[in-house]
C-alpha positions as CSV (number, residue, x, y, z in Angstrom):
1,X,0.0,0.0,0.0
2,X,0.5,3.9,-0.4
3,X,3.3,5.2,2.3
4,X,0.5,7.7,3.4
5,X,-0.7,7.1,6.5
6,X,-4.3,7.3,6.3
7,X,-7.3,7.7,8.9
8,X,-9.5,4.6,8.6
9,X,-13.0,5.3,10.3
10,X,-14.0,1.7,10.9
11,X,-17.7,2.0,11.6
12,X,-19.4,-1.7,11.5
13,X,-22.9,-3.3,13.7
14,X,-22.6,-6.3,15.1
15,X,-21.6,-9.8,13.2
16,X,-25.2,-11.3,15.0
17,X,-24.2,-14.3,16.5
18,X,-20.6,-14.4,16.2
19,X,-19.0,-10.5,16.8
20,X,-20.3,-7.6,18.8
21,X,-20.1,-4.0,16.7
22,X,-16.6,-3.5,19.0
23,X,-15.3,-7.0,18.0
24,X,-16.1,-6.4,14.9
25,X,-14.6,-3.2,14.2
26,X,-11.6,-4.6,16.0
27,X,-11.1,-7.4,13.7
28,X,-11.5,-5.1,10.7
29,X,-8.6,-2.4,12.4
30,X,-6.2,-5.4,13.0
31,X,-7.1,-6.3,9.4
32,X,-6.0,-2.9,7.8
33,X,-3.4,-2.4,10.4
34,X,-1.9,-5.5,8.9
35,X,-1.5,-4.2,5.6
36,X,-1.1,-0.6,6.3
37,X,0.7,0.0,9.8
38,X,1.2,3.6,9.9
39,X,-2.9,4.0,8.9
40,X,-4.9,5.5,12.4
41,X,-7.8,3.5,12.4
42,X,-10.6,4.8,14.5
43,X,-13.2,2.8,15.7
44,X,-17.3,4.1,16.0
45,X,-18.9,0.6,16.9
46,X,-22.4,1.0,15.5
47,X,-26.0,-0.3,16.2
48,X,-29.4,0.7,15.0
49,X,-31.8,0.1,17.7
50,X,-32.0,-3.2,18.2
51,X,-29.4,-5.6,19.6
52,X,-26.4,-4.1,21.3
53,X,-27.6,-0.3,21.2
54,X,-26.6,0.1,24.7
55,X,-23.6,-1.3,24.8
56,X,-22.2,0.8,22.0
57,X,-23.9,3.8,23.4
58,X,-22.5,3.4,27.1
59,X,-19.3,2.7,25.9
60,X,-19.1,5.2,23.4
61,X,-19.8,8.6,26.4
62,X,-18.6,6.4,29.0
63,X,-21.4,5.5,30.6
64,X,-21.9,3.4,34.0
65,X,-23.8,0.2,33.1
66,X,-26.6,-1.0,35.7
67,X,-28.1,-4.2,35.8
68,X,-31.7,-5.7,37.4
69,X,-33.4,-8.9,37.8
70,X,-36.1,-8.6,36.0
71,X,-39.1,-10.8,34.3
72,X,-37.7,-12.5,31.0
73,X,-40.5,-13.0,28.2
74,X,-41.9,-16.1,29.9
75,X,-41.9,-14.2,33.4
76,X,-38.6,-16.2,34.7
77,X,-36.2,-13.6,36.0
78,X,-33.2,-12.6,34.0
79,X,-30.6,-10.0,35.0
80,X,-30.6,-7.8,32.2
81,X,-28.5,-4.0,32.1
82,X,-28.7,-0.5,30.8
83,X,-26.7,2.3,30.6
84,X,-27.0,5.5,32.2
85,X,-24.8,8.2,31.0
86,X,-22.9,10.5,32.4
87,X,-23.9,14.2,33.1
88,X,-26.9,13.7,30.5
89,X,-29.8,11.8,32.9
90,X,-30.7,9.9,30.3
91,X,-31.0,6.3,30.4
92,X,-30.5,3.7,27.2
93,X,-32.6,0.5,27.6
94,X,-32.3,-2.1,25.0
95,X,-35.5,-4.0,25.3
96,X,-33.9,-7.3,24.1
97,X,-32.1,-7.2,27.2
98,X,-35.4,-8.4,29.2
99,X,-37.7,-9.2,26.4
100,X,-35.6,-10.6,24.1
101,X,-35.8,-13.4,21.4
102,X,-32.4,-13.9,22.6
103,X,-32.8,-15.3,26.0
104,X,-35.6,-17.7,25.0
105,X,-34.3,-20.9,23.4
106,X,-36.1,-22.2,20.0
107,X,-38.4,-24.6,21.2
108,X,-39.4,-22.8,24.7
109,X,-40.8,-19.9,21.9
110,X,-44.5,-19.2,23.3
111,X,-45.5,-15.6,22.3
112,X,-48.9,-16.6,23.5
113,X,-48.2,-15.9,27.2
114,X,-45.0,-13.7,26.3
115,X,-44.5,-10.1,27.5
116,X,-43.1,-6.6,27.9
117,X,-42.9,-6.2,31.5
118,X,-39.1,-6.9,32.1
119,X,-38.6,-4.0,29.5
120,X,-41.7,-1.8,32.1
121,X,-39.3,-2.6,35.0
122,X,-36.0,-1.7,33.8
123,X,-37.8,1.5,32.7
124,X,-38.6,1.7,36.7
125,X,-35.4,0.8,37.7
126,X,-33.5,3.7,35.6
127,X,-36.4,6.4,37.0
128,X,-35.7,5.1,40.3
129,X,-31.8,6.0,39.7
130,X,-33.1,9.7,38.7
131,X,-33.2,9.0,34.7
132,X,-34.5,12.2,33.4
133,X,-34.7,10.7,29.9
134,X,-35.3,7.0,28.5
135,X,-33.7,5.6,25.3
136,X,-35.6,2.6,24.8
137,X,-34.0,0.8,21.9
138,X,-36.9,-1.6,20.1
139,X,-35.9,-4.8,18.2
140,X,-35.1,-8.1,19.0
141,X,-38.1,-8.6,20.6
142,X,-39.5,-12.3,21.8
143,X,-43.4,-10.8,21.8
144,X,-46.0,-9.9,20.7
145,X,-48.4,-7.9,23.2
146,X,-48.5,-4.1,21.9
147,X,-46.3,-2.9,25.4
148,X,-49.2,-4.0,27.3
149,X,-46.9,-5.9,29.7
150,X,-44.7,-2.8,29.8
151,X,-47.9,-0.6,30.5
152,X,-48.6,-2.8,33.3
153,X,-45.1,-3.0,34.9
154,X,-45.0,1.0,35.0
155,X,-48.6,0.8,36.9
156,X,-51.2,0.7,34.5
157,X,-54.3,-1.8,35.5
158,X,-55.6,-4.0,32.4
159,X,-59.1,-5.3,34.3
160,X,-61.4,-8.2,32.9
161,X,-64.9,-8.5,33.2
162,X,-64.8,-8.7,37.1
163,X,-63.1,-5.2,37.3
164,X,-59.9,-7.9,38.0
165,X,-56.5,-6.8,37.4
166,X,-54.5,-9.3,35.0
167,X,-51.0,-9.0,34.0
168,X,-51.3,-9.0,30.2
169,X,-50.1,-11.0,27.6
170,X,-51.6,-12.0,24.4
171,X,-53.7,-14.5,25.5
172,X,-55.6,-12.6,27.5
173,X,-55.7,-9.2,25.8
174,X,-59.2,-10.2,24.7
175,X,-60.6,-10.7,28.5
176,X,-59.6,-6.7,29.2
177,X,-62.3,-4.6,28.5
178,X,-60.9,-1.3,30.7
179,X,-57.4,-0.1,30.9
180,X,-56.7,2.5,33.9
181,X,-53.7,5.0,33.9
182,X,-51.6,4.9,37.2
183,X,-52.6,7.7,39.2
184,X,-49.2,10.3,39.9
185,X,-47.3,8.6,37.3
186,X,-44.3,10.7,36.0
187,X,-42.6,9.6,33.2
188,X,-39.2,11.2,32.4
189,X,-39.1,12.4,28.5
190,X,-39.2,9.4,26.6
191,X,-37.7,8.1,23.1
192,X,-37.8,4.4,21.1
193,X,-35.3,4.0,19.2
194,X,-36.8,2.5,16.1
195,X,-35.6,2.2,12.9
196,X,-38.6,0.1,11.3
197,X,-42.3,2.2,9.8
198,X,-44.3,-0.9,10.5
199,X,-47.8,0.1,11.7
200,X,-49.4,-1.8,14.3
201,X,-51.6,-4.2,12.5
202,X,-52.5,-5.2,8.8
203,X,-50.3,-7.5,6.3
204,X,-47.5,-5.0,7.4
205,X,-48.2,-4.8,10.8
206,X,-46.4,-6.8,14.4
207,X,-48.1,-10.1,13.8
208,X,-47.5,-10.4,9.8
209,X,-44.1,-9.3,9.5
210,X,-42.6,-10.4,12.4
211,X,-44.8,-13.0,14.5
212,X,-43.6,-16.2,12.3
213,X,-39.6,-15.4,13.6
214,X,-41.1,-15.9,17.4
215,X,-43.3,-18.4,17.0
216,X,-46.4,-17.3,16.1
217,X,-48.1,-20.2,13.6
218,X,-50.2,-19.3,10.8
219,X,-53.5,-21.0,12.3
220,X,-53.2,-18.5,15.6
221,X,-52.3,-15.2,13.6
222,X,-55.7,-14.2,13.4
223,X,-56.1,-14.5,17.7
224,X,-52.8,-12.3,17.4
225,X,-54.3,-9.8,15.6
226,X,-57.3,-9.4,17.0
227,X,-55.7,-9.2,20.8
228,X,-53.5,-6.1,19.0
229,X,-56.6,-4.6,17.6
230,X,-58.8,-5.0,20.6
231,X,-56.0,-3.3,22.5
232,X,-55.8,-0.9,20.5
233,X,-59.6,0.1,20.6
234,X,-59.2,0.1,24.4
235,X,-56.3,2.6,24.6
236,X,-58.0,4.9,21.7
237,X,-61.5,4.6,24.3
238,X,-59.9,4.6,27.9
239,X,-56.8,7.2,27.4
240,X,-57.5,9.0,24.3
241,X,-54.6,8.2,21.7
242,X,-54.7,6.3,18.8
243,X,-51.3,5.5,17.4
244,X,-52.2,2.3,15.8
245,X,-51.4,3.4,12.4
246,X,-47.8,5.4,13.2
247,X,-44.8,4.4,11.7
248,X,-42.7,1.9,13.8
249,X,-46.0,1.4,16.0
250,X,-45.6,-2.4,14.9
251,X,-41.6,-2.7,16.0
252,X,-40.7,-5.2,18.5
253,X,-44.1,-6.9,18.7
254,X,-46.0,-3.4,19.4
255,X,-44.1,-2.4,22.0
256,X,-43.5,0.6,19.6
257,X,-47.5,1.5,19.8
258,X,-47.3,0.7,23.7
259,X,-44.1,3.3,24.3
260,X,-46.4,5.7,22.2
261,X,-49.9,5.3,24.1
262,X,-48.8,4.4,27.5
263,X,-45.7,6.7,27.6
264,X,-46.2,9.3,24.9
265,X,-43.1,8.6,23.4
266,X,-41.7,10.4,20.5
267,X,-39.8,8.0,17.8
268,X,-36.4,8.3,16.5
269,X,-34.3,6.4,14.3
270,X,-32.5,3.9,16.1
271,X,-29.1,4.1,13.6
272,X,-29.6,8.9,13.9
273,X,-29.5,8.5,18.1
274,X,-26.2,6.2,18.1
275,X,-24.7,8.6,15.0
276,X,-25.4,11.5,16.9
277,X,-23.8,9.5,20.8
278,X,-20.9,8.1,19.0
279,X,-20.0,11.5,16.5
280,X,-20.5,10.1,13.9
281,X,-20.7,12.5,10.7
282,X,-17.3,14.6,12.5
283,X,-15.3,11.1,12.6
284,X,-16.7,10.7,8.4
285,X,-15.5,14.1,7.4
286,X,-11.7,13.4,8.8
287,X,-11.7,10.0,7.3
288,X,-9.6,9.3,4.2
289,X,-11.3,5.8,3.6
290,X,-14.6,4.7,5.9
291,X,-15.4,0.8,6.4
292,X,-18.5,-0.7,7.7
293,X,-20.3,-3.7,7.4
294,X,-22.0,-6.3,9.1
295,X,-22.7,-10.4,9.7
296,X,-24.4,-10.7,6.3
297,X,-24.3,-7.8,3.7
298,X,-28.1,-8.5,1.6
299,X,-30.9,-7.6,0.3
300,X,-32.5,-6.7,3.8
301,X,-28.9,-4.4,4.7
302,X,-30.6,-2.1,1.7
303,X,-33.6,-1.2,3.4
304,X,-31.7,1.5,5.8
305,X,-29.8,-0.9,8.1
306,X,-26.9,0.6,9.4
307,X,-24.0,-0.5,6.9
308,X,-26.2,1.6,4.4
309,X,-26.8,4.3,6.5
310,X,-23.0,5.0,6.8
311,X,-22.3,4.5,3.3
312,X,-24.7,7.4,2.6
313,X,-22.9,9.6,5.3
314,X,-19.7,8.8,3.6
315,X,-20.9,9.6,0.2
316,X,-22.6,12.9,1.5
317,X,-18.9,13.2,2.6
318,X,-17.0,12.5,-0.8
319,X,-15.8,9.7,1.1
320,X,-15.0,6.4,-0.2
321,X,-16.4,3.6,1.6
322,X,-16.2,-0.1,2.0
323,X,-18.8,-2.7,2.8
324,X,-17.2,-6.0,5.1
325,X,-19.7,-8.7,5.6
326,X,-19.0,-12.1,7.3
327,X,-20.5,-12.8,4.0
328,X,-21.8,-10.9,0.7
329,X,-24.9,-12.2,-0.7
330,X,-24.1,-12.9,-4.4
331,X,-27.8,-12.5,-5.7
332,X,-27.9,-8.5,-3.7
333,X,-24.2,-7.7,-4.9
334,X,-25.5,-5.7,-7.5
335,X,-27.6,-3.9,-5.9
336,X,-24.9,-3.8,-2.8
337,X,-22.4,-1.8,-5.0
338,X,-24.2,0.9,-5.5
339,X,-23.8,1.7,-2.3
340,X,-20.8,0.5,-1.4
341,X,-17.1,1.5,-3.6
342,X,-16.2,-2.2,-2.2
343,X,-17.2,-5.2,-0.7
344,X,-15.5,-7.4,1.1
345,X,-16.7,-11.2,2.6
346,X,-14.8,-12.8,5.2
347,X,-15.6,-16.4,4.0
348,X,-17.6,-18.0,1.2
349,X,-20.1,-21.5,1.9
350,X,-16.9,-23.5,2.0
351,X,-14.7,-21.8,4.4
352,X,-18.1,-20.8,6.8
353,X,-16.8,-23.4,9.5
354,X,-13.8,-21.5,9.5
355,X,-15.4,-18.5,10.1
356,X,-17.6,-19.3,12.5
357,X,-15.0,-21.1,14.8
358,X,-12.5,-17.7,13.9
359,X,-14.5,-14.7,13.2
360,X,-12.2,-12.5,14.4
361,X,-9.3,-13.9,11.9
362,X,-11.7,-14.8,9.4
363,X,-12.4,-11.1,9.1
364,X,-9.0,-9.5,9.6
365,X,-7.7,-11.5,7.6
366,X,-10.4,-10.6,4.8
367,X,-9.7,-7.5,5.1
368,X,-6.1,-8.2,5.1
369,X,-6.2,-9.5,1.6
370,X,-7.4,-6.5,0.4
371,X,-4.8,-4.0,0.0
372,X,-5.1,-3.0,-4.1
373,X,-8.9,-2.8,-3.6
374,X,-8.5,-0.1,-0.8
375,X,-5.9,1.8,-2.8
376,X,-8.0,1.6,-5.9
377,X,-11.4,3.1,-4.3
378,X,-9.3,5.4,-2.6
379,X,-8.4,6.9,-6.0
C-alpha cells in the first residue's frame, strides 16, 4: 500500500451471532493495520436500535452500566443491564435485554403468554436512579403484546370482566375490557429507538411481519391480531390516543405503539441516536477511507440498516467507503455496489466453518487481503 498514513473510520454493527459491533470493528482495524501499519484507524462501533444499542452507546460517552433482575419474556427472571450516562440523565434500555428473542431458546418460543414487563421494570429501575430521559432501543423482541406488559409494569391496571386486574399478555388481551392510567405517574421524556415504519396491525403490521420469527403459527395469527386490535380500541376509548397506524408502531411486537400510548413517546431512528452518541458525521469528514459492514451484507442491509446508513454519510462526505460482511450475498451484490465503492466477505459457503469457529481472523484476515482494492477506491 501507499506510504501515506491514512485515517480509517471503521464504523461496522454487530456480526449477530458471532461478533459484537466492537469486536467487529476490531477485527476489521487489525485487518488494515496488517497491511497498512502507519494508517490511524478509529473505531465508532455502531447499532441501529436493536441488539447491542446500549452497549455501543454506554461505551461510546462512558457510561456506567446498571443491571436488574427482571421478568424475562416467559416471566422467569433474568438480569438484564442499561446504561446510564454520564452528566446527560438519560437512560439507554435495549429491550432485548429483558424481552428478548435472545434469552428464550427455540423450542421454549410461546408468544402466547410472552410479555413486555421486564422491559416496564427496567424503565422503573433507571427512574428510580433519577433518569430524566429513557432511550428505549426496540428490536429483537420475543413478543408480541403491543407494550401492554410494559404498561402494566409502569402501573397501569388491564381489568377483565370482574373489574380484575391481569398482568397482560396475548392470551388474554381479549378478556380486558378497561385499561386505567396509574394515578401520579411521572414519566421522564421518553424516546424508542426504532428504525422500522411498521404500523401496528394489517399485512404490514407486528403479527404479519414479524410474528412467524417468534413463533407465532399461521392458524393462531388471526387470535394475534385481533388481541393487537382490541388493545388498540381500548387505549384509543380509555386514554385517548390512537397510534395504531404510526410508523414503527408495529416494531418489537408493538411495544413501539405501547411506548407511544402508555408513555407518549416520540420515535427516532435507532441508527440517527447512536450517530449522533458516537459522533459520527465529524469522525466521516476526517476519514480518508470509511469501512463498515455487518454479519451478512443482503438484500434486507438495503432497506436503511446501518452499513447503508454510513455508506450514505460517507458519500454525503465525498468519502469512499467499503462494505465488510461475514458474507456478501451474491444475488444482492449488484444492488450492494451501488452503495458500497467495495465489498469485502470474510468467508464463502466453503470456508463458513472457519469462520464461525475464527471470526475474528476470518475477518481481519479478509480485510487483510485487500490491500489493491482499498488503494484503488481510494483513488
Amino acid at each position: 500500500m501507499s506510504a501515506a498514513a491514512p485515517v480509517v473510520l471503521i464504523a461496522c454493527d454487530k456480526f449477530k451471532g458471532t461478533l459484537t459491533a466492537a469486536e467487529a470493528c476490531e477485527a476489521v482495524a487489525a485487518g488494515v493495520l496488517a497491511i497498512w501499519p502507519e494508517a490511524r484507524c478509529v473505531l465508532r462501533p455502531m447499532a441501529d436500535g436493536g441488539e447491542g444499542t446500549s452497549a455501543v452507546i454506554c461505551e461510546a460517552l462512558g457510561g456506567e452500566w446498571h443491571e436488574a433482575e427482571v421478568c424475562g419474556p416467559l416471566g422467569e427472571p433474568v438480569r438484564a443491564g442499561f446504561a446510564l450516562l454520564p452528566g446527560t440523565g438519560t437512560a439507554v434500555i435495549e429491550m432485548s435485554e429483558a424481552s428478548g428473542l435472545k434469552l428464550v431458546p427455540v423450542g421454549q418460543r410461546n408468544p402466547w403468554a410472552s410479555n413486555t414487563a421486564g422491559t416496564g421494570q427496567l424503565m422503573r429501575r433507571a427512574m428510580a436512579l433519577g433518569a430524566q430521559r429513557l432511550v428505549v432501543a426496540i428490536g429483537g423482541s420475543a413478543t408480541n403484546d403491543g407494550g401492554s406488559g410494559m404498561a402494566w409494569a409502569l402501573g397501569y391496571r388491564f381489568l377483565n370482566g370482574d373489574g380484575e386486574g391481569v398482568e397482560p399478555c396475548p392470551g388474554n388481551l381479549r378478556e380486558v375490557v378497561r385499561i386505567v392510567a396509574p394515578g401520579g405517574l411521572e414519566l421522564p421524556v421518553v424516546v424508542a429507538a426504532c428504525d422500522v415504519t411498521n404500523p401496528l396491525l394489517g399485512p404490514e403490521g407486528a403479527t404479519a411481519v414479524y410474528g412467524p420469527q417468534k413463533g407465532v403459527t399461521g392458524d393462531l395469527m388471526a387470535q394475534y391480531e385481533a388481541g393487537l386490535a382490541h388493545l388498540a380500541d381500548l387505549v384509543e376509548r380509555d386514554l385517548g390516543v390512537d397510534w395504531r397506524l404510526a410508523p414503527g408502531a408495529g416494531a418489537a411486537g408493538g411495544l413501539g405503539f405501547g411506548l407511544m400510548s402508555f408513555c407518549g413517546a416520540e420515535t427516532r431512528p435507532g441508527f440517527d441516536l447512536v450517530a449522533e452518541v458516537t459522533g459520527l458525521e465529524e469522525a466521516v469528514r476526517e476519514a480518508d477511507l470509511v469501512i463498515t459492514g455487518e454479519g451478512c451484507l443482503d438484500a434486507q442491509t438495503m432497506h436503511g440498516k446501518g452499513p447503508v446508513r454510513v455508506a450514505e454519510m460517507a458519500r454525503r462526505h465525498g468519502k469512499p467507503v467499503a462494505g465488510v460482511g461475514g458474507m456478501v450475498d451474491g444475488a444482492a451484490e449488484a444492488a450492494l455496489r451501488t452503495q458500497f465503492d467495495a465489498l469485502v466477505a470474510a468467508c464463502t459457503p466453503e470456508t463458513l466453518a472457519y469462520a464461525l469457529a475464527q471470526p475474528s481472523r476470518a475477518v481481519s484476515e479478509a480485510v487483510a487481503r485487500q490491500a489493491g482494492l482499498f488503494v484503488a477506491i481510494m483513488g
